[in-house]
C-alpha positions in Angstrom: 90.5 95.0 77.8 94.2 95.8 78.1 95.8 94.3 81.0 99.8 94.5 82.1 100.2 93.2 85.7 103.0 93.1 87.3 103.5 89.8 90.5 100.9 90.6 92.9 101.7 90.9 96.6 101.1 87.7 98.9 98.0 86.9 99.7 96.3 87.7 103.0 93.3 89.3 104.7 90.9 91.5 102.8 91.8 95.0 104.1 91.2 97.4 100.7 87.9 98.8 99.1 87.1 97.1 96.0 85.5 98.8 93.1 83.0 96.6 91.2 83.2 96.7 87.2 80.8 98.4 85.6 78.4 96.5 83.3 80.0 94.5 80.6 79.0 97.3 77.3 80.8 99.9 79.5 83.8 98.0 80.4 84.2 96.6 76.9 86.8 99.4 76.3 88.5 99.5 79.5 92.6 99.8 79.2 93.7 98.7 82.7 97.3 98.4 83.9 99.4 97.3 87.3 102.8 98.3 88.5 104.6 97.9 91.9 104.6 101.2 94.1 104.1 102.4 97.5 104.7 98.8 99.0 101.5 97.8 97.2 100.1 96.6 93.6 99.1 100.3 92.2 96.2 99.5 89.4 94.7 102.3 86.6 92.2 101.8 84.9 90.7 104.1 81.9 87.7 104.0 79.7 85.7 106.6 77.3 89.5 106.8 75.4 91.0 105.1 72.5 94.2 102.7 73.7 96.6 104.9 72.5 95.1 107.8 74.4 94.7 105.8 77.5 98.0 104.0 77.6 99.8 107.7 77.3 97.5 109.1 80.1 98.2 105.4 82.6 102.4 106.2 81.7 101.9 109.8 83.2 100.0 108.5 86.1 102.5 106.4 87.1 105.1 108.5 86.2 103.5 110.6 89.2 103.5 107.7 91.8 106.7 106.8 91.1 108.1 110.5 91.8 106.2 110.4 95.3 107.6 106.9 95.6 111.3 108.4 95.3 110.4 111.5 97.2 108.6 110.0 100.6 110.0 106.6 101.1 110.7 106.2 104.4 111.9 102.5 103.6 114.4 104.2 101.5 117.0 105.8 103.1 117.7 108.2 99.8 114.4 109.5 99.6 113.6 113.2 100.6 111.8 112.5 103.9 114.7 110.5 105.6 117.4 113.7 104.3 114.5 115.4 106.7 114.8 112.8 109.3 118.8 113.4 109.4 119.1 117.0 108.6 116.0 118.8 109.9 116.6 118.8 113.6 120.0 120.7 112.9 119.3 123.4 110.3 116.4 124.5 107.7 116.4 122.1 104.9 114.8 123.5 101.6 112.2 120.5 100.7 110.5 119.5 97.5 107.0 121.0 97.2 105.2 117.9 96.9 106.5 116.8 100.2 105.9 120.1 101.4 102.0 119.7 100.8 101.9 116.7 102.1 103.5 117.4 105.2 101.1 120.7 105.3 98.0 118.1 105.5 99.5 116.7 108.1 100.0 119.0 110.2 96.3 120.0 109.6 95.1 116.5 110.4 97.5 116.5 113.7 95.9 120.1 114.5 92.4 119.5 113.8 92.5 116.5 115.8 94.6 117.6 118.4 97.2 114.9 117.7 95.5 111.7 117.3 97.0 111.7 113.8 100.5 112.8 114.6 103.1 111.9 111.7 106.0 111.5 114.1 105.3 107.7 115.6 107.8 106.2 113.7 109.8 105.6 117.0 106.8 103.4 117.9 106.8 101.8 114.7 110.3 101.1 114.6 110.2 99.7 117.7 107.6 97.7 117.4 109.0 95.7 114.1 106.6 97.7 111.5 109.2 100.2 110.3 113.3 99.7 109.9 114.8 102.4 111.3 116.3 105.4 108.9 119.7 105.1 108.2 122.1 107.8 110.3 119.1 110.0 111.7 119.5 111.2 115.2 117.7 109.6 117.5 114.4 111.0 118.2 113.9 112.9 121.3 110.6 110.8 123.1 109.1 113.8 123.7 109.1 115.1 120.2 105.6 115.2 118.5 103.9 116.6 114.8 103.9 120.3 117.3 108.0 119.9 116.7 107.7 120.2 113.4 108.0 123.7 111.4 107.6 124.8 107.9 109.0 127.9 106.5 108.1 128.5 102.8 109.9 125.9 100.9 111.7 124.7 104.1 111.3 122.3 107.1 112.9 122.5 110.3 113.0 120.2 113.7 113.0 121.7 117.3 113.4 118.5 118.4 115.0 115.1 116.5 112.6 113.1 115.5 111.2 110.9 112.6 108.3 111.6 110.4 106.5 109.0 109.0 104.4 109.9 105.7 103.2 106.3 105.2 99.5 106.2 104.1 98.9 110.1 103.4 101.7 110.4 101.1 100.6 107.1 99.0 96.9 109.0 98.8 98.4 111.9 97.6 99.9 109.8 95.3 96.9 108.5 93.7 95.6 112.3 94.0 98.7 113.3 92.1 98.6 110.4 89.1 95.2 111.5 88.5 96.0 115.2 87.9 99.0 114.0 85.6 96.8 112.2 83.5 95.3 115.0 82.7 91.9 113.3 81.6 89.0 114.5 79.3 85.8 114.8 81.3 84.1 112.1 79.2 86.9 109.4 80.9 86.1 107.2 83.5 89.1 106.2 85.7 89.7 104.4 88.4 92.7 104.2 90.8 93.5 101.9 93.0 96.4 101.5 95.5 95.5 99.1 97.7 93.9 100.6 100.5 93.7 104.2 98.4 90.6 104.3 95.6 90.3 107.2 93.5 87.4 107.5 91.1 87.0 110.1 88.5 84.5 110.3 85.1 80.6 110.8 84.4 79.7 107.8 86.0 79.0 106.2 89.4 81.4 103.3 90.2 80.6 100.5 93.5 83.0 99.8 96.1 83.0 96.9 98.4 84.6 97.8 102.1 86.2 94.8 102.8 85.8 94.3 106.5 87.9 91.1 107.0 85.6 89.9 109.9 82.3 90.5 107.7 81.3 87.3 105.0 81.2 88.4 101.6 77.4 89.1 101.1 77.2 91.5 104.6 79.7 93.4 102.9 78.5 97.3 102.4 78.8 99.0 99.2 79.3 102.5 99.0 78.7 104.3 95.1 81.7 106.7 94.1 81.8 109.6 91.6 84.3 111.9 91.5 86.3 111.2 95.1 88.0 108.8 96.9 87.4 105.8 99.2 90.6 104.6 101.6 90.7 101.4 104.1 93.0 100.7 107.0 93.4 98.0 109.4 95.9 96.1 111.4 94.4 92.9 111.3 97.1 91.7 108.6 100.0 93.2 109.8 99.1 92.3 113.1 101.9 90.6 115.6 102.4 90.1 119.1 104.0 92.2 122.0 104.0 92.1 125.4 101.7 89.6 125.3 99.1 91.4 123.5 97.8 92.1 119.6 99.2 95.1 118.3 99.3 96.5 115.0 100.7 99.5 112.7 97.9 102.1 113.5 98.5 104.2 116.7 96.3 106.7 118.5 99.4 109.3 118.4 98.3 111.7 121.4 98.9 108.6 123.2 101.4 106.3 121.5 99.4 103.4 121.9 98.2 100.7 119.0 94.7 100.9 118.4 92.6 97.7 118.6 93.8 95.8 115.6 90.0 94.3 114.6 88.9 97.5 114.0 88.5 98.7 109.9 88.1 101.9 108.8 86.9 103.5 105.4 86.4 107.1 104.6 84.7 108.5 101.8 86.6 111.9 101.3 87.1 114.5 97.8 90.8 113.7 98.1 92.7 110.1 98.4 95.0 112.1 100.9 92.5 113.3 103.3 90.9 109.9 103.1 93.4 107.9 104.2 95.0 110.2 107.2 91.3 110.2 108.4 91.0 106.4 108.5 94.1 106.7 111.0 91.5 109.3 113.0 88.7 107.2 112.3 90.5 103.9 113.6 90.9 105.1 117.0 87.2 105.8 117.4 88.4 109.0 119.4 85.5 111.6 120.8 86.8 114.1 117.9 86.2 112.0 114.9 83.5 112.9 113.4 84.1 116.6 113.6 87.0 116.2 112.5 85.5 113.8 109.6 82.9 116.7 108.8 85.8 120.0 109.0 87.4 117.6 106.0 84.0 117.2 104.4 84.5 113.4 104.7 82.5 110.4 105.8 84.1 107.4 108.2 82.6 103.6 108.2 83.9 101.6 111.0 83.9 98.1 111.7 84.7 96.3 114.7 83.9 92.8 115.9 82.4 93.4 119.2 80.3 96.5 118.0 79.1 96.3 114.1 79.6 98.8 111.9 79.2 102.4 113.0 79.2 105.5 110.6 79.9 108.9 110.9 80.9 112.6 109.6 79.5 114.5 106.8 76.9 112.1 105.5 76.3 109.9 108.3 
């Protein structure tokens, strides 16, 4: 096994899906490298190639992440989405496509749920300590919501000032995206994982753990993956305290309130995108869910401490 690691993040509460190796014969070939991205520790790993092969295929990968990285920052204020956060309100700003089809799943998210995913809380997030707030954007009109936001061929425009936040949706299309670069034979097994956001491509089955912090070790479930993506939220790490109450980073955006920070979340879904906006859906446990879970040909497991695990969607 080839392994280059960069320093891990701290240490904290298990919030990601793990994958499991595969047996030892199979993994015996297994090129596996970590880099920094995305505000987490992005892992690829690739077997069924020789090293050569499978280092050039992990470079383009990253490659990828690093361009969505640069594009949809919104801790950087150089990065495409905060040029929207300044500009957009004011006039049409011609956008990058990959932002473009982000923000286009987005949109569909905030429609199909009627706003419980809404990609404008960053306000609330600022606010709140979770987010810093974008260098020389307006400030955000409070009414403004994902409705505000227009697209236009390879344009975006405002009708109100506000401040999108890709966060989680942009790092799963991010993983989506590395795996297309790498342009992999379909012999080659490969898994990516960006903590939180697990993509899994190749002949064979691979086993993920959801990592329900509240849950010991051996209650854990474990879901098999071939060909799709698992993604995990929670806010039990981030968590903090405000007006004398838990909150954490995951809103209900129709109503600009935190959602109950010991709740966890995975979806099984085709894409790591669609995954991760719909553990944001999933999270708030809203009456929607699973049909919106099932119009995305997904499946949600949720976790909370007073109720258990509860499943639902497409295969539940």
């Amino acid at each position: 096994m080839s392994y280059d690691e960069s320093p891990a993040s701290p240490a904290g509460v298990r919030t990601s899906p793990r994958s499991l190796p595969p047996p030892a014969p199979e993994a015996a070939d297994t090129v596996q490298r970590a880099q920094p991205w995305l505000g987490t520790l992005v892992r690829i790993g690739v077997q069924g190639l020789d090293p050569a092969a499978a280092h050039a295929a992990i470079e383009r990968g990253f490659a990828a992440i690093a361009a969505h990285h640069a594009l949809m920052s919104f801790h950087d204020d150089g990065s495409e989405l905060n040029r929207l956060n300044r500009e957009a309100a004011t006039r049409a700003v011609a956008t990058d496509h990959r932002v473009l089809e982000v923000l286009r799943l987005a949109l569909a998210m905030a429609e199909a749920s009627d706003g419980v995913f809404d990609p404008t809380i960053a306000p609330r997030l600022v606010e709140w300590g979770f987010l810093p707030a974008p260098g020389a954007a307006p400030v955000p009109d409070p009414q403004a919501n994902w409705r505000d936001i227009e697209l236009d061929d390879d344009r975006v425009r405002f009708r109100r000032a506000l401040w999108i936040d890709l966060g989680g949706i942009a790092k799963g299309d991010a993983v989506d995206a590395a795996l297309a670069a790498m342009a992999l034979p379909a012999e080659a097994q490969v898994c990516i994982d960006a903590g939180g956001d697990l993509r899994v491509a190749g002949p064979r089955p691979q086993r993920v753990v959801l990592n329900a912090s509240a849950q010991q070790a051996a209650a854990l479930p474990v879901l098999e993956l071939t060909d799709g993506a698992v993604a995990s939220s929670t806010g039990l790490p981030a968590r903090r305290r405000h007006a004398s109450r838990w909150i954490g980073p995951h809103l209900h955006g129709r109503y600009r309130q935190a959602v109950a920070v010991d709740r966890f979340a995975s979806v099984a879904a085709p894409r790591c995108a669609t995954a991760d906006a719909l553990t944001k859906i999933a999270l708030a446990i809203d009456a929607d869910a699973a049909a919106v879970c099932r119009q995305f040909a997904a499946t949600a497991h949720v976790f909370s401490s007073d109720s258990g695990w509860r499943s639902f969607g497409r295969d539940a």
